[in-house]
N, C-alpha and C positions, 0 to 999 in steps of 0.2 A: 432199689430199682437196678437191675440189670441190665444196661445197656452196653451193646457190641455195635461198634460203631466198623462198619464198611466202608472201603473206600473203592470209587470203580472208575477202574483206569480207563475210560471210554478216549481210545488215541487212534491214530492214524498210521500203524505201520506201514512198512516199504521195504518191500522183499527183497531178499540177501543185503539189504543196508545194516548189518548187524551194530555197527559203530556209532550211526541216527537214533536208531531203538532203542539203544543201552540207553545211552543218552537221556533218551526222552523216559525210560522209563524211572532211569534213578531221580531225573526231576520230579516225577510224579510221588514216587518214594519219600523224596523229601519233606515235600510239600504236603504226603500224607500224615506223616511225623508228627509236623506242627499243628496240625488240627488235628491229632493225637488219635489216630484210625486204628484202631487192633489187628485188621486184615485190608492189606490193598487186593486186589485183581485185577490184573492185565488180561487182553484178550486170547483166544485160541490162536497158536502159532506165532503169537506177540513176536517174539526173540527173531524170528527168521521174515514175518511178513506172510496173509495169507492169496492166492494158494501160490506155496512155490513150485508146482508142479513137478516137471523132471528132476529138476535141482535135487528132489529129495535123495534120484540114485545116484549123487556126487559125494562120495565120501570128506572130500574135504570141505564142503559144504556143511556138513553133518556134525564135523571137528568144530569147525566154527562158530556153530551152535549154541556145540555145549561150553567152550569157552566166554562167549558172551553169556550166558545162565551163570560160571560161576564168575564172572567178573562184574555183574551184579549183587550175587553174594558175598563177596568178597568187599563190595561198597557200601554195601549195607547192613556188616558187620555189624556194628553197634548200636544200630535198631530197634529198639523193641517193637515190633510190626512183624506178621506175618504176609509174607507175601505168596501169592498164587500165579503163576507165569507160562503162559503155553508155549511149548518150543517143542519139535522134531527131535526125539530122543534114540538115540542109537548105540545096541547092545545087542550084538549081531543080530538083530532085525531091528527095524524100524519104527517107530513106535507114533503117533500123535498124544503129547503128553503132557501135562501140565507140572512145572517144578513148584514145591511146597518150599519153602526156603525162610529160613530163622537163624537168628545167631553166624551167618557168614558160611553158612553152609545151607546144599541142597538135603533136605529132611527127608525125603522123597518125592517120586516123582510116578503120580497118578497118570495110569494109559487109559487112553480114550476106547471103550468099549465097542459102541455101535458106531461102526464106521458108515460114514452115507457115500451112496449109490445109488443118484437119480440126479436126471436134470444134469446139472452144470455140473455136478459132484463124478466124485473115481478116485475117493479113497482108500480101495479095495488096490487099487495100483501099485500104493505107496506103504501105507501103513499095515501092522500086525494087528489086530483086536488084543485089548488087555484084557483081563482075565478075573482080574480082582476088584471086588467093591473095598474101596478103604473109608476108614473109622479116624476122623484125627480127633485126639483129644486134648485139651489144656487145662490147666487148673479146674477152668471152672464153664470151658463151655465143648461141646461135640457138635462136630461139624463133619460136612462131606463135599467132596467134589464132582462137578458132573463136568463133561466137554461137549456143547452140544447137543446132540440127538441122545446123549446119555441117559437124561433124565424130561426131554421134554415130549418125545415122542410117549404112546400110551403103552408101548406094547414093550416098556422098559422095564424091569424088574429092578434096577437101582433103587429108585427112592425105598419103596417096599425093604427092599435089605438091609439099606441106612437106619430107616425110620425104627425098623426092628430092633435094632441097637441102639434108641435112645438119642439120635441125631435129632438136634435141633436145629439145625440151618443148614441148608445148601448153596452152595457157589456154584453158578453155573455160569462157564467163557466160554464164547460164541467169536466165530469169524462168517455170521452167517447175514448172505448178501439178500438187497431189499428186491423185494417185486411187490408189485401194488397189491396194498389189501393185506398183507403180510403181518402186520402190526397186531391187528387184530386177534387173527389163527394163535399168532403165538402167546400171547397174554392170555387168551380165552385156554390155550392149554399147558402154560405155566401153571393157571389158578386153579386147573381140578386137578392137577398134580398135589399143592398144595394143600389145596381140602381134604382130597381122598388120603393125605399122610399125616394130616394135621403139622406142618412145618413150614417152614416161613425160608423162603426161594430171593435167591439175588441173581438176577440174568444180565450179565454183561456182553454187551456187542460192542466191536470195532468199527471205526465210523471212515471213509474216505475213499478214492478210487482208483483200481488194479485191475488196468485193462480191462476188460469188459464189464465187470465186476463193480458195483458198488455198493457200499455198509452203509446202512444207515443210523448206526450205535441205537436210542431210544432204549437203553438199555432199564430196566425197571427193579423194583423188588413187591415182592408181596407173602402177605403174612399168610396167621393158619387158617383165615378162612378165604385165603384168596384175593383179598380186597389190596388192591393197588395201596403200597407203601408212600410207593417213590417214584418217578419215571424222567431221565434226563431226554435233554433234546434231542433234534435229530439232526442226522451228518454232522453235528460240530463238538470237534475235540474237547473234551474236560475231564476234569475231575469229579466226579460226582458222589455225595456222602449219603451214605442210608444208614440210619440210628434203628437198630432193633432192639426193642423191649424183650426180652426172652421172657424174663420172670412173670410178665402179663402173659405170653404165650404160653408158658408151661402151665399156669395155673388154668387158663383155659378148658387144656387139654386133659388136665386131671379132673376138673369139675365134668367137661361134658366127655368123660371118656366113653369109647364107644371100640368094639376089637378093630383091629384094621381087616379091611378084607384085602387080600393078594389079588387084584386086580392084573396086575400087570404080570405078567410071565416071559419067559425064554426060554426055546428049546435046549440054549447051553448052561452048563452050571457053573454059578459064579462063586470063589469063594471069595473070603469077610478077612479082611488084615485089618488092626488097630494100629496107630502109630499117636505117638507121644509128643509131645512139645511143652516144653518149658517154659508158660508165658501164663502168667496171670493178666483177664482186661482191666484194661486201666478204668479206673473207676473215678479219679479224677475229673469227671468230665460232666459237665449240664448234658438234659438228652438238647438235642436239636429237633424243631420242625424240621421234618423230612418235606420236599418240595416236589410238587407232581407238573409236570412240565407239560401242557396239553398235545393232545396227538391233532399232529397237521389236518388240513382239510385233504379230498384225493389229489386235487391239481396242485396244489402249493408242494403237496410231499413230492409229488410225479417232475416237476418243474426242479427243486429241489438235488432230488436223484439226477438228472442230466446233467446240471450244472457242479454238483460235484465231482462226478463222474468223466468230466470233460477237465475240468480245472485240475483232477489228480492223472489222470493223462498227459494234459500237457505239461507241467511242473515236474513230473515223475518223467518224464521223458527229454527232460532240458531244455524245451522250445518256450518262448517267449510270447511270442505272435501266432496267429492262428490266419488264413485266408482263405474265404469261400465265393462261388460266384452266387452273385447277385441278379435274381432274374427279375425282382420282380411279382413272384408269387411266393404262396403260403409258407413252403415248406423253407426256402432258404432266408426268409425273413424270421421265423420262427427260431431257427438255429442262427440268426445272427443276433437275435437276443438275447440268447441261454447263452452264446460265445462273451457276450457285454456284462451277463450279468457274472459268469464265471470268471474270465480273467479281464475285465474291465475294458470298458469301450475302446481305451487308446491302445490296446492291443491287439482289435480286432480290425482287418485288411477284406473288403469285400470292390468286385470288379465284377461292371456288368457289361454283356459283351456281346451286343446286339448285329444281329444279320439284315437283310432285309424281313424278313418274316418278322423280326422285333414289333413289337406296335405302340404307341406312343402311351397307352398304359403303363405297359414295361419300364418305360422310360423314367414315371414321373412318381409310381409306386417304389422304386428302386431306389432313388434321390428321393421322396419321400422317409424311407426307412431307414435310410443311410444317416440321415438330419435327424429324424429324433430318437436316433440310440446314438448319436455320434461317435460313430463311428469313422477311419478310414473307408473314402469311396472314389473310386476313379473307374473310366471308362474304356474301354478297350476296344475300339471295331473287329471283329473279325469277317466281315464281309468280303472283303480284298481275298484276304487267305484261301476263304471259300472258296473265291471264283477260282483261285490257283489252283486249288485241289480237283476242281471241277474240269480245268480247260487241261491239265496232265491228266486226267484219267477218262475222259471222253471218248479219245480214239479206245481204249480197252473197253470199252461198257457196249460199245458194239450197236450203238443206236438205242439202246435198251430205255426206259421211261424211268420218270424222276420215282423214287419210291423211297423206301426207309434207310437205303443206301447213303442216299445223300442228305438225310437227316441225321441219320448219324454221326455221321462226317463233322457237322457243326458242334456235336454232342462233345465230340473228342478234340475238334480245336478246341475248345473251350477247356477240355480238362489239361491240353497241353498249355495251353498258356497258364492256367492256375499250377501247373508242378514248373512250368520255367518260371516264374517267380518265388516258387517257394527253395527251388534249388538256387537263386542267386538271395535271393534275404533270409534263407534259413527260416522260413513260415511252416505250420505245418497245416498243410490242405486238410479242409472238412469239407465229408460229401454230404451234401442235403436230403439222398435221397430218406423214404418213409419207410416203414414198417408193408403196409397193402402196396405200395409199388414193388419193393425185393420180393415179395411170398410172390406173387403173378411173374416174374422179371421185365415190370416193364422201367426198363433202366438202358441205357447203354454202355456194354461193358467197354473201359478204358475210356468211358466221354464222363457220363453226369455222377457215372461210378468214381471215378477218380478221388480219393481221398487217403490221407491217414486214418482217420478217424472220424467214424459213422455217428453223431449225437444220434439222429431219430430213427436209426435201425432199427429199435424194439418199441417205435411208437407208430400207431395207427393213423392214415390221414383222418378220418375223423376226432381222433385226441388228438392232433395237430392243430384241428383248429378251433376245440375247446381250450388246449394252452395259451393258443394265441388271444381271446376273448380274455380268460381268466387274468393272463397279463395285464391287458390292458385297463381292467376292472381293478387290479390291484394299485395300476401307474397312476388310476383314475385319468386317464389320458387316452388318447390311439396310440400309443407306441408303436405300436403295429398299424398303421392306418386301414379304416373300414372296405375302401376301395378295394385291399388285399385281401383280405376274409371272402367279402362278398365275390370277389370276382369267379368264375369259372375255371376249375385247372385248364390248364393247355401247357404242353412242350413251345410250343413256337418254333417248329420244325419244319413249317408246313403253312399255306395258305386256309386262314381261317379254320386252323385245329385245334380238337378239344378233346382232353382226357377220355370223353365218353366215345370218342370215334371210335376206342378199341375196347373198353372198360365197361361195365355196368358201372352206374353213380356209385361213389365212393359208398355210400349210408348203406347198401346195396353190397358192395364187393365185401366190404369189413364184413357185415353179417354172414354171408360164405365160408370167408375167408376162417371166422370163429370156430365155425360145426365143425368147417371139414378137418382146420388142423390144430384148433385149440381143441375141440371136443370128438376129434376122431370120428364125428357121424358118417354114414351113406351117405353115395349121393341121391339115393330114394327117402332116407328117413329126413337127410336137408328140404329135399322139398315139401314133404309131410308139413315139416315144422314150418317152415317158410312163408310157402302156398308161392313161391316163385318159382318163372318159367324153369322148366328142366335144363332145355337146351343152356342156358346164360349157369345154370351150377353146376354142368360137365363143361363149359370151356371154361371158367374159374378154376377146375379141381386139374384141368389137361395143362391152363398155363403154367400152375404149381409144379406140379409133376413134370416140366420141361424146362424147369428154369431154376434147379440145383446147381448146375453148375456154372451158373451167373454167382449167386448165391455163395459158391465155393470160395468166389475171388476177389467176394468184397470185401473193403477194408473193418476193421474191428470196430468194434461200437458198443455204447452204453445198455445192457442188461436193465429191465424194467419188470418184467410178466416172468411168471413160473413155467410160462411155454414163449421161449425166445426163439425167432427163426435162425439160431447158429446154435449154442450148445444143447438147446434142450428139444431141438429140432433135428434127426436124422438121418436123412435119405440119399441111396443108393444115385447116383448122379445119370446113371444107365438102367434105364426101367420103362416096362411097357406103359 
């Protein structure tokens, strides 16, 4: 039996930390050693942290790079393991590349082919396209590398080239970030990769969170007819071992041989480089049950991704504590449990900070949710302040009537008191708002706007308060008390106000909000679809359209959907 035993460095880099990463990767190295892996794989851009954006045009950024690459080969000199390692390679142009490393030296170093450009992506910025499919060969096994969209997209001509040559496994390192549903799309097109080459695929993703960005590793392998190997968890850091049977594969493949058809194409020509390596697999070794780690439910993954995503924020960012206010409703109860479950209750600071408009719901929902996340909770009047703000700016308002002037006004004492405590205890403020509030702008900027860091930026009020259910389903508890679900939004700006006084019902705006800027529809083919009033899907599509540059100023936030309202979203801030 033939077994080639993978190891898949499914880690958590941290961008231009090249001292951490070494680090972390040569413990991985070691560790793969001892349970005797013929091939480790670290992720895309491992060495530097994915994406380092500008940095890329810093040349001594670049320097640095490649010195931590060979200061892992140089540690891992006396190894018998092959190691596969993504880093930013630079030889007068740029490269996104993956180092091949054996014996204390880089063997070579595979450039990342199809560079992506879509969505959150703009590797056409940074990187050159490589040019060449490489062939690595050992004693006794042939192998290939992909980065990426290399080999997973359809319209790739790698595997076809590879498989041509007798390749029997592919390495494919990923630094590619989760949006819901994702899991899916890419296993379902890893596996006709697979099939349509007859060759048996290791897809390694980077697990952890980088500014807006979060990995969810789930990194798999799968054999030559596609069928799931192996599949490590998700978001959390390991080591993950996949035992391939080759010798069962090859003979497969000679029994049911069948030509390959060239599927996949490219307008550019690729050529075919072999490269050598001096390593017999260690045959030493029992196979191991390979271990399929099952794929999350949507809410536990979705819940998951936030709380990651927030937790590598704040840690990656030096802060400790996080404080948000507390009103009372859906949305900043919701994010004051992703805060508890990500860097633990006793680090989270929430302050609720009632006007007269407050109502005694507020009051008891607030101190409700405070108690059973326990968390930090304390009370703030700003009613006083109000009137202050009210009785100096009186004579200028010119007699004029109470309107959203002076709701706002409350909006932004509140977010000054949450940054003047964050600037005396070194907190970092989380804004509560949603996903359907930013796309319409109903927010106020510099009041409920106020934040470092947006959790539910790219989550919808309706999946607001499916997470908040699914919690509590999970806590078996209210964690979230029913009071707060059930209630009706409202701001409490205002005598007896409710989110609907300006809004269509959320169940209502989300569906809108989907056609017109997840799905790019008319606003004639929305209502087609719909069969909702016209008038209520032109002023949905008119608040979009007038509230980019609210939009422009929010603070950064956790990536969830394939169409997020900041990188994968547009628009011109001055438009008819």
């Amino acid at each position: 039996m033939r077994i080639v035993r993978v190891g898949m460095g499914q880690f958590d880099p941290f961008v231009s930390d090249f001292e951490g990463n070494c680090e972390k990767i040569i413990e991985l190295v070691c560790e793969a050693v001892k349970i005797k892996c013929d091939i480790l794989m670290l992720p895309e851009l491992a060495i530097c942290g994915y994406p380092p954006e500008d940095l890329l045009f810093r040349l001594d950024f670049l320097k640095e790079s490649k010195r931590a690459v060979l200061k892992i080969a140089e540690s891992t000199r006396e190894m018998k393991i092959i190691l596969v390692v993504g880093y930013p390679e630079f030889a007068d142009k740029t490269y996104n590349s993956a180092a091949l490393i054996f014996g204390g030296k880089i063997q070579h170093s595979y450039r990342k082919i199809f560079l992506s450009e879509y969505s959150i992506f703009d590797e056409k910025r940074y990187f050159t396209p490589g040019k060449s499919v490489t062939i690595y060969e050992t004693h006794d096994l042939v192998f290939g590398i992909g980065i990426c969209e290399d080999i997973w997209h359809s319209s790739s001509s790698i595997p076809v080239k590879l498989c041509s040559e007798d390749c029997e496994l592919l390495l494919n390192i990923n630094a590619s970030p989760y949006y819901n549903g994702k899991e899916k799309f890419i296993e379902n097109s890893i596996s006709t990769i697979a099939i349509d080459n007859k060759v048996s695929i290791a897809y390694l993703n980077c697990v952890g969170g980088q500014d807006e960005l979060v990995f969810d590793g789930q990194s798999f392998a799968v054999d030559t007819d596609g069928n799931i190997l192996a599949r490590a968890s998700a978001f959390e850091e390991q080591l993950f071992i996949v035992d391939f049977n080759l010798e069962a594969s090859k003979r497969k493949s000679l029994n049911e041989y069948q030509e390959k058809e060239t599927k996949y194409r490219t307008k550019e020509e690729l050529s075919t480089s072999i490269v050598n390596i001096p390593l017999s697999i260690n045959k030493d070794k029992p196979y191991c049950e390979n271990i399929i780690i099952p794929i999350l439910g949507e809410h536990e993954t979705i819940w998951k991704a936030l709380t990651t995503g927030l937790k590598g924020y704040v840690w990656k960012n030096g802060f400790k504590e996080v404080i948000l206010g507390l009103s009372g409703g859906i949305d900043s109860a919701v994010v004051a449990a992703i805060a508890s479950d990500a860097i633990g209750a006793e680090n989270v600071n929430v302050v609720f900070m009632p006007t007269k408009f407050s109502s005694n719901e507020s009051y008891e929902n607030s101190e409700k949710i405070a108690k059973n996340l326990g968390i930090n909770y304390k009370v703030i009047e700003i009613e006083q302040l109000f009137k202050k703000y009210i009785e100096y700016l009186t004579p200028h308002f010119a007699g004029k009537p109470f309107d959203i002037t002076e709701e706002n006004i409350q909006a932004r004492i509140r977010g000054n008191v949450l940054m003047a405590l964050s600037n005396k205890f070194g907190y970092l403020v989380l804004a509560a708002g949603n996903k359907s509030e930013s796309r319409v702008g109903y927010a106020t900027l510099y009041g409920d706007m106020v934040g470092g860091f947006a959790v539910l930026k790219d989550v919808s009020k309706t999946l607001v308060w499916e997470l908040a259910r699914w919690r509590n389903k999970k806590e078996n508890r209210e964690l979230i008390p029913q009071s707060v679900i059930e209630r009706l939004p409202t701001a409490e700006l205002n005598v007896n106000q409710l989110d609907t006084d300006d809004l269509p019902p959320y169940h209502i705006l989300d569906k809108i909000l989907k056609f017109y800027v997840d799905d790019e529809m008319s606003l004639n083919d929305i209502a087609k679809e719909t069969k909702l009033n016209s008038e209520t899907i032109y002023k949905v599509s008119r608040m979009v359209n007038r509230s980019e540059f609210k939009r422009r100023q929010a603070s950064p936030g956790i990536l969830i959907t394939s169409r997020s309202i900041c990188k994968g979203y547009k628009m011109p801030i001055t438009r008819k």
